[in-house]
C-alpha positions, 0 to 999 in steps of 0.5 A: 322639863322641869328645873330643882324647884319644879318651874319649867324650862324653855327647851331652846335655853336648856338646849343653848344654855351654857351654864348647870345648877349641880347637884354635889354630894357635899354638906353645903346648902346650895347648888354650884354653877359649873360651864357646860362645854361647847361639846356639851350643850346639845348632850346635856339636861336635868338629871345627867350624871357629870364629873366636876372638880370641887375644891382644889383637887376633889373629883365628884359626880353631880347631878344636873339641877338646872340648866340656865344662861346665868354665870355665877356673880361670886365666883368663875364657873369652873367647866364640867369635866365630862357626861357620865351617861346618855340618859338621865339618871334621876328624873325631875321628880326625884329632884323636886323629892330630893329639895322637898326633903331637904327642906322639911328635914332641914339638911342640905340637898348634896345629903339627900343625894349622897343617900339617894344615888346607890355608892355604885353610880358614885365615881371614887377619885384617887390622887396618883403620881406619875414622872414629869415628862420634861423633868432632867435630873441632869439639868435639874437645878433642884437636888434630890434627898434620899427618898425623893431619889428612892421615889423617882427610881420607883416611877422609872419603872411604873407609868403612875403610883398612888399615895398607897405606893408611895407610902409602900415603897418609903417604908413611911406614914406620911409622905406629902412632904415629899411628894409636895417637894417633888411637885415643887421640884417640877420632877412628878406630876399629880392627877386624880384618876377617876373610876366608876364603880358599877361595873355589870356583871359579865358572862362569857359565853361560846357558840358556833361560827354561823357558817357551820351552825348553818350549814350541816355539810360544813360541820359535817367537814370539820368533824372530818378534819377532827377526826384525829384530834379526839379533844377538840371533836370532844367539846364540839360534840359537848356543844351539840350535846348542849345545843341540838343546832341541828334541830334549830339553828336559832339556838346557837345565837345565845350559845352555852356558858364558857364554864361548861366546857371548863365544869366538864374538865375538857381541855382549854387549850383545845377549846382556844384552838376551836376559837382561834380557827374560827369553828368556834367563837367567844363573845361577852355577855352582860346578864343580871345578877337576879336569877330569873323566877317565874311565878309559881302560885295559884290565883289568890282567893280572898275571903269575904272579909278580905273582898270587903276590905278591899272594896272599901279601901277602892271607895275610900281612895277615891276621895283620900290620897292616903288609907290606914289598914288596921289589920290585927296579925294574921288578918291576912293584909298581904293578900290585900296588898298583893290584889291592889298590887296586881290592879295597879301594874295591869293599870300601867301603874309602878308599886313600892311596897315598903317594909321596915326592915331587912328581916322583914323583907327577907320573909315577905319576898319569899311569898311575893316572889310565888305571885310576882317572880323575878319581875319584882325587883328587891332594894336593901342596904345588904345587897352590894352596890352593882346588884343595887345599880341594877335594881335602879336601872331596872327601874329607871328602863321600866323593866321593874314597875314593882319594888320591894324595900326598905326606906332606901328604896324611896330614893329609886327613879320611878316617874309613874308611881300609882301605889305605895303600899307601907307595912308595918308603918308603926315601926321605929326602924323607918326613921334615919337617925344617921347620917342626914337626911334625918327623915321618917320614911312613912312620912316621905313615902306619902309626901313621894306619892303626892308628888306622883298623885299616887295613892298611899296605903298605911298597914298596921295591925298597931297603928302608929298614933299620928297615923290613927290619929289622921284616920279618926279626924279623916285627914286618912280613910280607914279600913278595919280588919278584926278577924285572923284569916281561915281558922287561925285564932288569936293567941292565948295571955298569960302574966308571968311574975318575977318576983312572985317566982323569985321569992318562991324560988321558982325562978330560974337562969330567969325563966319563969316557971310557966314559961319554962313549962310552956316552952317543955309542952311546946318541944314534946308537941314538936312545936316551934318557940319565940322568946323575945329580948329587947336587948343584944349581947350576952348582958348589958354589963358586967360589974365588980360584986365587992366595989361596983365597978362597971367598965365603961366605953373610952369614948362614949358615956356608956357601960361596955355590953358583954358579949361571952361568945367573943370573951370581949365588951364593946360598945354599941355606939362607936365600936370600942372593944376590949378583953373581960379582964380577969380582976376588977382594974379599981379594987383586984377582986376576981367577983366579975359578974354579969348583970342583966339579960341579952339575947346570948345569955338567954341563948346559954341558959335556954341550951342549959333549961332545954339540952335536947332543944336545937336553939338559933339566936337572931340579933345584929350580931348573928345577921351581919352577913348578906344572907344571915336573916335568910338562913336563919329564917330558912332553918326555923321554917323547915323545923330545923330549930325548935326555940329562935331568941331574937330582937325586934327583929322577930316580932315583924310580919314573920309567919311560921305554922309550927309556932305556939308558944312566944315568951316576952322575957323582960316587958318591964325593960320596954315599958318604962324607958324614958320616952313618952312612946314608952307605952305606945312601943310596948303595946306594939312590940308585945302585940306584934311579937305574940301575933306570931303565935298560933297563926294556922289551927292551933291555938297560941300562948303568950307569956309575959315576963313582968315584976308589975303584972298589975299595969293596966296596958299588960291588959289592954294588950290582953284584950286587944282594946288598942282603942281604949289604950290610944285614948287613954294615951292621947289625954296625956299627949295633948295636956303635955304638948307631944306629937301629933298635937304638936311639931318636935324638933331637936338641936343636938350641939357637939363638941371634943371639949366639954365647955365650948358644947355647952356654951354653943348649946347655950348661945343657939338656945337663947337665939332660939328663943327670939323666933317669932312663932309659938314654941315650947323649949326645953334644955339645953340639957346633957344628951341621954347619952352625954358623951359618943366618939369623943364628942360631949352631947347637949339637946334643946328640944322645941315644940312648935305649933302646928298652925299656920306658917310655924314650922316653915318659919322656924325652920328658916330661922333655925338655919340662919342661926346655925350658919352665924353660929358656924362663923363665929370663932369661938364655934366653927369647930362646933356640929350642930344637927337638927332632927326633925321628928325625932321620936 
């Protein structure tokens, strides 16, 4: 067995070992020592969830690291409170993943943990008070207030309150005063019940008593004695009817669902006598959550294409760990996925396929689920803790070998990994920006395949730079697809000008003329629609036409985004939201207009240009609940909508026939956004959005909205020359120092007060700048965004050679700063985050 850093241990000093290495869900840069009880120590290892105490009074489960015989040197080992299970739940080589992650991306490894474990295997606390049993308000020297007295009087009727109760009973806010008193007093007690939140789901069931279900005469006597009992004979015959035990007793061992008899309106007082008289009998079931699926669809037949693909990603990969598959959209990679899927499960293997996002994965489950059924297990944020606890241990018993997720799904407990397939490995949505770990999930996936010695494939129809740029210098194999899969042809371009409409007076409700002609051919064809804004909400802002007032957030250094369905302004950072006021609040006058484009003002003026269109709108604001990619992607596909408006969202891996026209509103908003991805995210936003286009017989048409048609990436795009535009693109990274030629990594200070943030950015900056490795440095400077949830903002960004020991060391480094920083008096209230390939 291996411990947190990969060495083995002696099997005889794991088993007599007295102490554990935890693993804890807190921000604190090491592992705790905790005593293992005597009761313990032949039940306990690596991987076992514990209950410990951490602090004077939290409870928390943790994860055993390592088990040794070495007491703690700084402190006394407090002892492990209890085991949670009889079987580890996280394996060795999640632990040796958890501690690589932590290290690379520089947080602690009880962040990785706390991301890691799904919040259902997590145990709550929560602090409750109960009467001291020896406590005699007649005896007791103490006297008592009037709300200690209230308080008391409450207790004497329940066996334990908590601190809601409390607060409930006192008709007050804050009432650890009292209950500190109390304790003082000797007159209550405190504990902190702990409670574990995964809880499976329970069916009950019924069946026949075995006596009967065995023998015909029995049952035949009973429905003798029943023969006056009309009710009770009406749901044993219900039974019968459900389950023919006459034909085969074997049924009657999983019997019916109680609800049959309830759905059918019989009787539940006649139902509890069967049960109580022993013809019947009750028992609990634990059942999935997932309905059962069988596979529905045909072998999958490949084109020659696609077979040499396949073959060549075979070749490649026995040679290379990790291949980029650059398939333009609709070059059919899925059904290379789901081969190379199918060959590595017959092979005893386990498969992550990892999807960017939840929309996405709402699409390709769909279609897996033909070919795998329900022995495909699915892992997002939007399923609930249980159903993602039993997603794990479906993983964790072997019972699931595939999985379908998004970066979460890293964390899941596979100990035979062979595949890791990554779709759409461009996409900006595999980072994790907050909380920590701060990781890039592409980058984790293959360093999760290393650590299994599987193999990683890297699907793009646009690769992200790094990924090409492994492939081109042959770090990565390389496999081509330039061809859509059948008939299906790529889609037609054409350049929308603004302005040109605009001056002609053309433009209108911001639609050009040739994407609203577009959009009319489409709807009188009975075709399907995409438009595609890059922006939420109804406008980015509202402003004053007289002064120029723009309400901004409380909080935060940012416009409020106007939402007209709701009539409010919020912000899309800290949540802050407020009224549309009538007048403007900095001169009285009532010229409140709004300026810009989001995807429900497009929504509106769609509803407005095209009356007879069934119009849908995809953005956060209208997927926030479970199941709302899925409804909305059911009612485009069955042609239920003709024009869905979306956000990225819509420009990933979705494929619906019926699609010919994809309008891209404002390409001028992606394009030139201060970041030095700007163009490589606009050439793979727009190309992934117009792949959306035309994807069976017919032919597609791509209109792009721009002031500036004349920009040569608008053509690049067009003639698809992603080769040409890398290079093109590769000169400038290289000349100015951006990834993949170098490491980024930046420092964000945080701070309520202005000055104490921008004199710790300056301290950490210039101590920074005495790390003996080569760097470039850049600020400190005011964030982007200087000011969020009332923390004023300031980044130092540095990039670090890629030679050599020069990351390791900085990182190393960086991290004792901060801890001297931290202790400092001046800075202890100051957060400093460290982002690892941010960009």
């Amino acid at each position: 067995m291996e411990n947190l850093f990969g060495e083995i241990i002696d099997q005889e000093t794991e088993s007599t070992g007295f102490f554990a290495d935890v693993i804890i869900p807190v921000p604190i840069p090491k592992l705790f020592t905790y005593k293992i009880p005597r009761n313990l120590k032949d039940e306990i290892g690596i991987g076992f969830r514990v209950i410990v105490q951490f602090g004077q009074k939290k409870i928390l489960t943790g994860i055993i690291g390592k088990v040794h015989q070495k007491p703690p040197v700084a402190y006394d080992a407090k002892p492990i409170l209890d085991l949670l299970d009889n079987h580890a739940t996280v394996n060795p080589l999640q632990i040796r993943f958890w501690a690589w992650m932590a290290e690379y991306y520089c947080c602690n490894i009880g962040e990785v943990m706390n991301a890691a474990l799904p919040s259902g295997l997590k145990l709550s606390s929560e602090s409750k008070i109960q009467l001291n049993p020896t406590y005699d308000s007649d005896t007791s020297p103490y006297p008592l207030d009037d709300r200690e007295d209230i308080l008391l009087q409450a207790l004497a009727n329940k066996s334990e309150m908590t601190y809601d109760d409390c607060v409930s009973v006192l008709g007050i806010k804050s009432i650890h005063g009292i209950i500190k008193s109390l304790v003082i007093k000797e007159a209550i007690l405190v504990f902190e019940q702990v409670k574990e939140k995964y809880s499976p789901k329970v069916e009950t069931r019924i069946r026949l008593s075995k006596e009967y279900a065995s023998d015909k005469k029995a049952l035949e006597g009973v429905f003798q004695e029943l023969s006056n009992k009309a009710k009770q004979e009406e749901i044993l015959l219900k039974y019968l009817q459900e389950v023919p035990v006459y034909k085969n007793p074997d049924l009657n061992t999983k019997g019916i669902e109680k609800s049959v008899f309830t759905d059918a309106n019989l009787s539940a007082s006649s139902l509890k006598t069967l049960i109580k008289n022993g013809i019947l009998e009750e028992y609990k079931l634990i059942i999935s959550r997932f309905e059962k699926e069988e596979p529905s669809e045909e072998e999958i037949i490949l084109s020659e294409l696609q077979l040499d693909a396949v073959a060549q990603i075979k070749t490649q990969l026995e040679d290379k760990n990790t291949l980029l598959l650059h398939g333009i959209t609709g070059s059919g990679k899925t059904e290379i996925y789901i081969t190379l899927i199918k060959e590595a499960l017959a092979g005893g293997s386990q498969v992550l396929l990892l999807l960017p996002e939840i929309a996405l994965t709402t699409h390709m489950v769909g279609r897996l689920r033909q070919v795998f059924g329900s022995d495909m297990g699915v892992f997002h944020s939007k399923y609930s803790d249980n159903e993602r606890v039993e997603v794990w241990n479906g993983v964790l018993s072997g019972k699931l070998s595939f999985v379908v997720g998004v970066r979460s799904s890293l964390f899941l407990p596979f100990d035979s990994l062979g595949l890791v397939i990554v779709d759409e490995e461009h996409e900006s949505s595999f980072k994790q920006y907050e909380p920590a770990p701060r990781f890039q999930a592409r980058d984790s996936a293959i360093m999760l395949a290393w650590l299994h010695q599987a193999k990683t494939i890297l699907g793009s129809a646009t690769p992200s730079f790094e990924s090409f740029y492994n492939a081109r210098t042959g770090k990565y194999g390389y496999v081509s697809l330039g061809k859509r899969y059948g008939e299906a042809q790529l889609p037609e371009y054409h350049l929308a000008d603004i302005l040109v409409d605009k001056k002609k007076n053309l433009l209108k409700l911001d639609f050009t003329r040739l994407l609203r002609e577009s959009i009319q051919e489409a709807l009188k064809n009975q075709e399907q629609v995409l438009i595609f804004q890059n922006r939420r909400g109804y406008a980015p802002y509202i402003s004053c036409e007289d002064c120029g007032w723009i309400p901004e957030c409380e909080h935060c250094d940012v416009s409020l985004t106007y939402h007209q369905f709701n009539e409010e302004m919020r912000c899309h950072y800290c949540g802050f939201k407020e009224k549309v006021p009538s007048t403007c609040p900095a001169c009285g006058s009532n010229k409140l207009s709004a300026v810009g484009l989001g995807t429900e003002r497009i929504e509106e003026s769609i509803s407005l240009l095209f009356p007879e269109a069934r119009v849908a709108r995809m953005d956060l604001d209208t997927t926030r609940s479970k199941y709302g990619y899925q409804r909305l992607l059911e009612e485009f596909g069955s042609g239920n909508v003709d024009i869905l408006v979306g956000t990225q969202m819509i420009t990933k891996g979705l494929d619906f026939g019926k699609v010919t026209v994809v309008g891209v509103m404002d390409a001028d908003r992606i394009l030139f956004f201060p970041d030095f991805r700007a163009g490589e995210r606009a050439f793979q936003q727009i190309t992934q959005v117009a792949g959306r286009a035309g994807r069976r017989d017919k032919k597609g048409k791509v209109i792009i909205q721009t002031r500036k048609p004349d920009q040569q990436i608008f053509h690049q795009i067009i003639q698809g020359d992603y080769k040409n535009f890398y290079i093109q693109e590769m000169g400038d990274r290289q000349r100015f120092f951006y990834p993949p030629f170098v490491k980024i990594i930046k420092v964000t200070t945080r701070h309520k007060d202005y000055k104490v943030a921008e004199r710790a950015a300056r301290s950490l900056h210039n101590l920074m700048g005495d790390i003996p490795v080569k760097k470039i440095m850049l600020g400190p400077e005011k964030g982007l965004i200087g000011k969020i949830k009332n923390q004023f903002i300031f980044e130092s960004i540095i990039k670090i050679d890629k030679a050599g020991n020069a990351q390791a060391q900085f990182k190393q480094d960086l991290q004792s700063l901060i801890n001297e920083m931290v202790a400092h008096k001046d800075f202890r209230s100051v957060r400093f985050v460290v982002d690892v390939d941010p960009y």
